[in-house]
VOGU-3710 file (C-alpha; in Angstrom, 3 decimals, decimal comma):
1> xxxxxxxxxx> 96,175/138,809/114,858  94,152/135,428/115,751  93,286/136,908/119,074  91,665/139,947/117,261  90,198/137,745/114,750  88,905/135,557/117,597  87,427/138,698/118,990  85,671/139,968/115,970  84,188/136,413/114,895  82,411/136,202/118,642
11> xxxxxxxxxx> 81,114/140,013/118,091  79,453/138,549/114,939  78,113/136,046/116,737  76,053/138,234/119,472  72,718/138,515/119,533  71,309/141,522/117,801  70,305/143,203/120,986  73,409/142,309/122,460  75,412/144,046/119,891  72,985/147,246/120,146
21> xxxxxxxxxx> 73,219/147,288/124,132  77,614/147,459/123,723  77,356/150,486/121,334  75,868/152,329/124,054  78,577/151,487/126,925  81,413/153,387/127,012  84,952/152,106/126,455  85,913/151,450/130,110  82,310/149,560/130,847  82,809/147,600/128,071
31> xxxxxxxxxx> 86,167/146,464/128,654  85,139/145,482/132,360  82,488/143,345/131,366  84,574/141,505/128,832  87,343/141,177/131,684  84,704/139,782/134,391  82,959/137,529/132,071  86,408/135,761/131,187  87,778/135,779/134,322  84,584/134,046/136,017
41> xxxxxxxxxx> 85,037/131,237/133,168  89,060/131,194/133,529  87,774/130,087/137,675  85,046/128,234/136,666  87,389/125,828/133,920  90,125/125,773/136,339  88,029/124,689/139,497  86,041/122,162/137,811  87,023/118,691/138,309  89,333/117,040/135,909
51> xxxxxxxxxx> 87,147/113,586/134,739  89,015/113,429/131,257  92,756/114,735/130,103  93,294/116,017/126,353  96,345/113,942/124,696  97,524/114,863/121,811  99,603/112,492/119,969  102,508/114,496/116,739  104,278/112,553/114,401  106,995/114,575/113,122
61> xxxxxxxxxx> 107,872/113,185/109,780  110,403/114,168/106,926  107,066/114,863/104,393  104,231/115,738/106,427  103,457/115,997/110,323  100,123/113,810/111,349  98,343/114,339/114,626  95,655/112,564/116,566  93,742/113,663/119,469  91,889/111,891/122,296
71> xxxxxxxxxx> 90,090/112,783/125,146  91,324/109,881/128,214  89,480/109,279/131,485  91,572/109,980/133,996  93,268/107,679/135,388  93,302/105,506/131,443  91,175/102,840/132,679  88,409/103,812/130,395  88,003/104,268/126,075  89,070/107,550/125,072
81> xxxxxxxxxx> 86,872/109,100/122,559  89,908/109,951/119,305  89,818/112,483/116,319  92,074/112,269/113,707  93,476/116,066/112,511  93,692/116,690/109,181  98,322/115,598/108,277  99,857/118,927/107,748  103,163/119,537/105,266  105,985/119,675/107,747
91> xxxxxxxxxx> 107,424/122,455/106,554  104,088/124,936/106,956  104,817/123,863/111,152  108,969/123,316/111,496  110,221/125,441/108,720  110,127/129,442/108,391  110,710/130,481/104,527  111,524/134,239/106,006  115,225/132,396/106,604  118,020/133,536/104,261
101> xxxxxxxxxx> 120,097/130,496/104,819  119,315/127,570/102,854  117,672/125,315/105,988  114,450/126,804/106,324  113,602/124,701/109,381  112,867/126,457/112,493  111,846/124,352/115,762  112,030/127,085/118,199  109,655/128,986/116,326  107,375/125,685/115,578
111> xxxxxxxxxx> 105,013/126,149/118,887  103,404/129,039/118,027  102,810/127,507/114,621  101,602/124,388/116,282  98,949/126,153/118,420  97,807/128,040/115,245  97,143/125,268/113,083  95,667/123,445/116,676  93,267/126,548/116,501  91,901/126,151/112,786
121> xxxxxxxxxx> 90,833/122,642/114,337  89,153/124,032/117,048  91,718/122,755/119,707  93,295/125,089/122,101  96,525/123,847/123,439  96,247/125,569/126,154  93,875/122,854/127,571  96,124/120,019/126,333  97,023/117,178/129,564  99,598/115,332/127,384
131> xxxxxxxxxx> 101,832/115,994/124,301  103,876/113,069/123,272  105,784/112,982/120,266  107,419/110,952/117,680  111,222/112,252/116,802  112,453/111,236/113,137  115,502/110,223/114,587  116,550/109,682/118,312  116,805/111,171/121,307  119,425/111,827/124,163
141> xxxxxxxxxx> 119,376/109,450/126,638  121,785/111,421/128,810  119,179/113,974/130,942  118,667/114,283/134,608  114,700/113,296/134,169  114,722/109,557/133,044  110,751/109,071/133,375  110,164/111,305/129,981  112,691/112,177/127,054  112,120/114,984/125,496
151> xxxxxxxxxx> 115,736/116,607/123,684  116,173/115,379/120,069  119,542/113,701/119,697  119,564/114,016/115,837  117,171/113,769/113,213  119,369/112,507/109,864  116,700/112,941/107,782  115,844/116,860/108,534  117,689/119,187/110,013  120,764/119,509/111,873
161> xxxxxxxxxx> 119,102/122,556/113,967  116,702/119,991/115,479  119,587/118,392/117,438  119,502/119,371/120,982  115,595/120,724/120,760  113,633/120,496/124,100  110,028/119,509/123,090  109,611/120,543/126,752  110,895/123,669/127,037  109,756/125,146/123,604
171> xxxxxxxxxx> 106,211/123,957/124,426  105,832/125,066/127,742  103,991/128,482/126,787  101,271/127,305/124,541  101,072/123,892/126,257  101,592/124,868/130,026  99,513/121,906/131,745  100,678/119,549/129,287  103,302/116,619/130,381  105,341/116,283/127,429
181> xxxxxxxxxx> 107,135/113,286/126,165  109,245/112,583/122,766  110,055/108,930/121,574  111,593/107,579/118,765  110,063/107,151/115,162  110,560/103,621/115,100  109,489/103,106/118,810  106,155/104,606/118,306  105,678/101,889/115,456  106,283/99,423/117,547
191> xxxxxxxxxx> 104,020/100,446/119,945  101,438/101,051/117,752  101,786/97,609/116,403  101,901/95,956/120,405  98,617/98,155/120,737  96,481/97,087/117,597  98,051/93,217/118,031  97,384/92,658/121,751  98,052/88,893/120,942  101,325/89,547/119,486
201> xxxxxxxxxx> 104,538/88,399/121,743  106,936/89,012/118,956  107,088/91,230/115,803  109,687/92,724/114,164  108,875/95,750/112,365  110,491/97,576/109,191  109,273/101,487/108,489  110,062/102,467/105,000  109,898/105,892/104,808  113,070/108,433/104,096
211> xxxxxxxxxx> 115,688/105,892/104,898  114,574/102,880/106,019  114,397/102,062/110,070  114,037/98,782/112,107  112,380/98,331/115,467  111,370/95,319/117,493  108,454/94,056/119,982  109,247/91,890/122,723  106,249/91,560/125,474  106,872/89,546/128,958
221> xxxxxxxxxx> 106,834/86,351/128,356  105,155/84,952/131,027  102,063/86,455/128,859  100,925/88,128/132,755  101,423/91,330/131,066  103,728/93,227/133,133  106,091/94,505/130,608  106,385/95,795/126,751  109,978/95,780/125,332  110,721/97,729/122,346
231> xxxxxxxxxx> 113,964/98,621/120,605  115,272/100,290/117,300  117,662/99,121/115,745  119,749/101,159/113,409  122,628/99,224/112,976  120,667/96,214/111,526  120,166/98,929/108,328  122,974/100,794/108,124  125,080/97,189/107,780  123,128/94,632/106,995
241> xxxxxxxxxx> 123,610/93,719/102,911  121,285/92,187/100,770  121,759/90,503/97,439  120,583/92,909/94,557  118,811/91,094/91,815  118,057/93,799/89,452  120,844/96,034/87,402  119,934/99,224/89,324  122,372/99,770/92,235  122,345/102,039/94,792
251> xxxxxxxxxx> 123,175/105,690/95,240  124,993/106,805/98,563  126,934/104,675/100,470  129,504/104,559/103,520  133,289/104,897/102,783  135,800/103,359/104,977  138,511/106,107/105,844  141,264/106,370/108,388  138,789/108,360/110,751  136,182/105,964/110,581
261> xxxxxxxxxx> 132,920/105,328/108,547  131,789/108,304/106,601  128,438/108,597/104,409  129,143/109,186/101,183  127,116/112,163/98,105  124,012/111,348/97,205  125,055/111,239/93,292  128,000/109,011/94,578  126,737/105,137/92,961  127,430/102,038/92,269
271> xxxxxxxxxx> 124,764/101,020/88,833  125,034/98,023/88,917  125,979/96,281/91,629  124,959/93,036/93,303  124,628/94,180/97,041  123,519/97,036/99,021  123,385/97,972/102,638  119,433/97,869/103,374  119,694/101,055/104,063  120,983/102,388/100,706
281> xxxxxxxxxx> 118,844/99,718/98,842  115,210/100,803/100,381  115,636/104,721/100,855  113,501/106,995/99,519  116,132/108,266/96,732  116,365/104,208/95,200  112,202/105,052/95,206  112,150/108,020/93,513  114,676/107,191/90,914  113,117/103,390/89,676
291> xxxxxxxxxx> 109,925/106,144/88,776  112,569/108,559/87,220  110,993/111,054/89,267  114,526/111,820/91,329  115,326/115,569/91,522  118,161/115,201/93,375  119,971/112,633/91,254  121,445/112,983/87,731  119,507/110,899/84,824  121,788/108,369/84,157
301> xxxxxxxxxx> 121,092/107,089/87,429  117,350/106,442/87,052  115,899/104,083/84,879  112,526/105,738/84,484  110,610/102,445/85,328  106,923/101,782/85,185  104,880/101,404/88,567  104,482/97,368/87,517  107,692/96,948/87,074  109,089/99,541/90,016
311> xxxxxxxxxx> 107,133/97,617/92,639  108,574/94,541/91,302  112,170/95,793/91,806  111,207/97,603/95,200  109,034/94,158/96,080  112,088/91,373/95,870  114,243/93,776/97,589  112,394/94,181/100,432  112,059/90,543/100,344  115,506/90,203/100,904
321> xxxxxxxxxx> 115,591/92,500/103,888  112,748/90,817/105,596  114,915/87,602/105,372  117,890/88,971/106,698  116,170/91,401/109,367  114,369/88,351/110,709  117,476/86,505/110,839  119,384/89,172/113,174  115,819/89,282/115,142  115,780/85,583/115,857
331> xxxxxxxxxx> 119,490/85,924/117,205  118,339/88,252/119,958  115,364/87,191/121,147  114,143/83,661/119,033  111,592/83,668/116,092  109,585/86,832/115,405  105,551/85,915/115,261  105,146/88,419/112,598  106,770/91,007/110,682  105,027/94,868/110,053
341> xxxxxxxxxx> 106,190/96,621/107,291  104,908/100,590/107,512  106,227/103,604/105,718  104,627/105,878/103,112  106,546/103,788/100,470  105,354/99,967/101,991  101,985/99,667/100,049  103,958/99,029/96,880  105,033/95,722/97,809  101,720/94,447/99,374
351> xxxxxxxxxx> 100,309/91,175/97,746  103,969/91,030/96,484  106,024/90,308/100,280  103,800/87,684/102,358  106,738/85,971/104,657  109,895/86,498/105,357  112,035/83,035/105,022  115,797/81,707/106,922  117,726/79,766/108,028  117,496/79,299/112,268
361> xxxxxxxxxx> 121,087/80,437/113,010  121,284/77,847/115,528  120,980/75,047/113,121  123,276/76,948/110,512  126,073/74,242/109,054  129,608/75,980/109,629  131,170/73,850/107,767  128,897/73,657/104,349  131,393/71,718/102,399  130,386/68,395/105,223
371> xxxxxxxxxx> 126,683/68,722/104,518  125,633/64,775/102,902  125,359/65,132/99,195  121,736/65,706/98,344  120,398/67,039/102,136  117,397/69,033/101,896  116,375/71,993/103,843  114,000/71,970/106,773  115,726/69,423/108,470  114,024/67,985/112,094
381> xxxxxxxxxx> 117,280/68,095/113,386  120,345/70,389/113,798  122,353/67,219/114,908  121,898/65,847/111,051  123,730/69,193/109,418  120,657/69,870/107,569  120,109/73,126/107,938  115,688/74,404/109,534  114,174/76,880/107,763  111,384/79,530/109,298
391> xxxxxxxxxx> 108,940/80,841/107,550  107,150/84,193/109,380  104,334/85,938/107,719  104,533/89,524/106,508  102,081/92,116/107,004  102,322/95,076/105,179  99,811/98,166/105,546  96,958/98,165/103,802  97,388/101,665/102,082  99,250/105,162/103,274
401> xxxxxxxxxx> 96,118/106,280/105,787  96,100/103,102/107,828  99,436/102,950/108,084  100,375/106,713/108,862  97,864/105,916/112,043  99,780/103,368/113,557  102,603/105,286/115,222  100,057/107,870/116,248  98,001/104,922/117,975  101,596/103,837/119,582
411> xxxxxxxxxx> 102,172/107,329/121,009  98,861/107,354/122,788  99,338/103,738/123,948  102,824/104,803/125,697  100,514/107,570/127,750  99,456/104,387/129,467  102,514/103,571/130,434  105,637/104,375/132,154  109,482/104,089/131,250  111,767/101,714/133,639
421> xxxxxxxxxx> 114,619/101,108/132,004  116,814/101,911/128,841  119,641/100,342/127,501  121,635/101,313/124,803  124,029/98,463/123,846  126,493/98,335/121,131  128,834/101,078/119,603  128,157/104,111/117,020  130,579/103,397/113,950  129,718/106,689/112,432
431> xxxxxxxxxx> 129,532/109,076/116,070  126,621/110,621/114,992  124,315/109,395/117,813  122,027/107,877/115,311  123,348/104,115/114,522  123,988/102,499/117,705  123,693/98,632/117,362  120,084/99,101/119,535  118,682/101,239/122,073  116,083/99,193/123,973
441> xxxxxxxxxx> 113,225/100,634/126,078  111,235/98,597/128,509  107,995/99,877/129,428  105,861/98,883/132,316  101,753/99,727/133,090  100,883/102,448/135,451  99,700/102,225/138,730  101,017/98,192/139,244  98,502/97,185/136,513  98,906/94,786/133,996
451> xxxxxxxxxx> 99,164/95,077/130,101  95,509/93,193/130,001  94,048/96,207/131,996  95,419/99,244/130,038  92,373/99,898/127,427  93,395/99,935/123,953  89,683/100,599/122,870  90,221/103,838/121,487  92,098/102,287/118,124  88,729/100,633/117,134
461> xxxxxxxxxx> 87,489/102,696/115,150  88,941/106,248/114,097  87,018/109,179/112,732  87,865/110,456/110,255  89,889/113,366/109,545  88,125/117,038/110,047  88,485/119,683/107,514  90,543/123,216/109,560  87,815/125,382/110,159  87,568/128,922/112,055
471> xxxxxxxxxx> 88,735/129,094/115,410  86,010/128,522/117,966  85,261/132,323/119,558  86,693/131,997/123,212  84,355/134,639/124,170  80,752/132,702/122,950  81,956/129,584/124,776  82,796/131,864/127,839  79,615/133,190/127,537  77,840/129,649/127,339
481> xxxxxxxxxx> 79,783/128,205/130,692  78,770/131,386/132,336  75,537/130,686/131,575  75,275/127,067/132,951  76,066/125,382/129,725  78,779/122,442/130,251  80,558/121,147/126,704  80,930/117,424/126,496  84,466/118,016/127,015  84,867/115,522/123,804
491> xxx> 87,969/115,360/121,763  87,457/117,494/119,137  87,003/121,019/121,932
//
């Protein structure tokens, strides 16, 4: 149907004269000239030398699925020119309502949905170099090809159908020059935040979105660039327990059982209570319900707050996690520079979370009961048993558009790159592939550069998004190349 459309729109589009001249060919004339005149600019397109590759950057996420597009030099020494798409509900691309079951998600069918939308944009994925993707969830580190992942391990927050996907394979008919890549949710934050923050050595960042998720940013310390270390780390959410100051609870929950670790309902909660794993205490569901606006959940369990005095509840909780989550950070790898808080449900707390604030673990009093009567915190020495605080700013997106653009920016970044090495340390309490205490990626610059050459100049300054419009006709530009015309090959072709 969007071929014949295609077809139509570029008959439209003739000349007058040119329109009157086709009535008078017969059938098979006419089809031969169509069929030499496309085939000449299929030779012509595929001869020409390649100066700039198409990479198209998709961030699959529970709500909506954003997309970015930029046209590299080859060879990423140069700034790419970008284009922001228009963020698309996920479920017009990865879902297919003609389903009878209840999951309406459908990631085989996806690429062909993909490619349509792509063609309302006036993109044709046909011409695409790269497609890397970000995976709301994880995925398997056990293939044959190490150099790009592309199989979904699980996605917790979606569907179980998405476990085992190939981005690869299902993408290799509408995308067949494209190198594809998947990464990690969480790891495409982090690079996004090494790529806006080239000064940065150390961040640890929090993404609040449908459950909460941790990753950190570790460059080379030598600061000669010649390696970016990122890692999630699901663990740190999924057991890490904060202090609840407010009478609202949580809703979910693990359960200890003979088998192991199991998640409990939804509607299974514990109003009040004084803790909660981070996870359970900065989900989207402990959102919803503060605003009363919970469908899932039964009323009792929401208080029905304003948005003062929600963001003031959602605010000191996510205080607490930034103290704790910098804590566990400064055990692996020292003091975090900064932490980034993203998500579509961060802006609340902006203004209201400016540092995170604890206790160095290494100057941590085991014995509290020994401390002197009257010793003070921020002690100049360990040796003393008085205990050194650290104090590490907070930086939380500005509002929901800047911050849905920073994964995006991370997935083009890792084009630049290349993976050496993954490690995956720790155990999975709950066997579901998703909480391992870390998996940690270390990526290293292409072609034996360093980090200082890899251009980042592309993230300056984004366009903004374009409105779908109607597919360009294949035939006019066919016509245009034949004639001598050469496009600017810019992003948004």
């Amino acid at each position: 149907c969007w071929l014949g459309a295609r077809l139509l729109l570029a008959a439209l589009r003739l000349p007058e004269a040119a329109c009157e001249a086709a009535a008078t060919l017969g059938t098979e004339r006419l089809d031969d000239s169509l069929q030499r005149t496309l085939g000449r600019a299929a030779e012509e397109e595929e001869d020409a030398p390649k100066s700039e590759e198409l990479v198209l950057a998709i961030d699959v996420g529970a709500t909506r699925t954003k997309l970015l597009l930029c046209a590299m030099t080859v060879g990423g020494c140069s700034p790419g020119r970008v284009r922001r798409l228009p963020p698309v509900p996920t479920a017009r691309l990865w879902q297919n309502p003609a389903l009878e079951s209840e999951d309406k998600f459908d990631p085989e069918g996806a690429p062909a949905r993909v490619r349509d939308y792509l063609l309302t944009c006036g993109v044709v994925s046909s011409r695409l170099g790269r497609l890397v993707f970000a995976v709301p969830g994880t995925v398997d580190l056990a293939t044959e090809d190490r150099s790009d992942y592309t199989v979904v391990k699980n996605t917790p927050s979606m569907s179980p159908r998405f476990r085992g996907f190939d981005f690869k394979l299902a993408f290799r008919e509408v995308c067949p020059r494209a190198k594809v890549s998947a990464v990690p949710d969480g790891l495409a934050a982090a690079l996004g935040v090494a790529c806006e923050n080239r000064q940065l050595r150390s961040a640890l960042v929090l993404i609040l979105g449908t459950a909460p998720a941790v990753a950190t940013l570790f460059r080379d310390p030598s600061g000669k660039g010649r390696f970016v270390e990122v890692a999630i780390w699901q663990s740190w959410v999924w057991f890490t327990k904060i202090r609840l100051d407010d009478p609202h609870g949580y809703c979910g929950g693990l359960r200890v059982t003979k088998e192991g670790l199991r998640v409990k309902p939804k509607d299974s909660h514990k109003i009040p209570h004084h803790q909660a794993r981070i996870r359970f205490a900065l989900d989207v569901l402990t959102w919803e319900r503060l605003h009363g606006a919970c469908a899932e959940l039964p009323p009792h369990t929401q208080p029905s707050l304003s948005a003062e005095a929600a963001a003031k509840v959602w605010a000191a909780r996510l205080q607490r996690a930034v103290d704790a989550l910098a804590e566990r950070f400064h055990s692996v790898y020292g003091p975090p520079e900064e932490v980034h808080v993203l998500g579509g449900n961060a802006t609340a707390a902006r203004g209201l979370v400016t540092a995170a604030k604890y206790v160095v673990p290494e100057s941590r009093n085991p014995n509290p009961r020994s401390r002197p009567r009257g010793a003070g915190m921020g002690g100049t020495s360990a040796e003393s048993e008085e205990e050194l605080w650290q104090r590490v700013p907070v930086r939380v997106a500005q509002d929901d558009a800047t911050q849905q653009q920073v994964a995006l920016r991370g997935l083009l970044y890792s084009s630049h790159f290349k993976l050496k090495q993954v490690s995956a340390p720790g155990q999975d309490p709950l066997a579901r592939g998703w909480t391992r205490g870390g998996e940690i990626y270390m990526y290293v610059p292409k072609d034996g550069r360093s980090e200082k050459e890899v251009s980042a100049d592309f993230v300056a300054d984004m366009a903004s998004p374009v409105e779908p419009q109607q597919p360009r006709c294949a035939i006019a530009a066919a016509r245009r190349r034949t004639a001598g015309s050469s496009g600017d090959g810019s992003a948004s072709t």
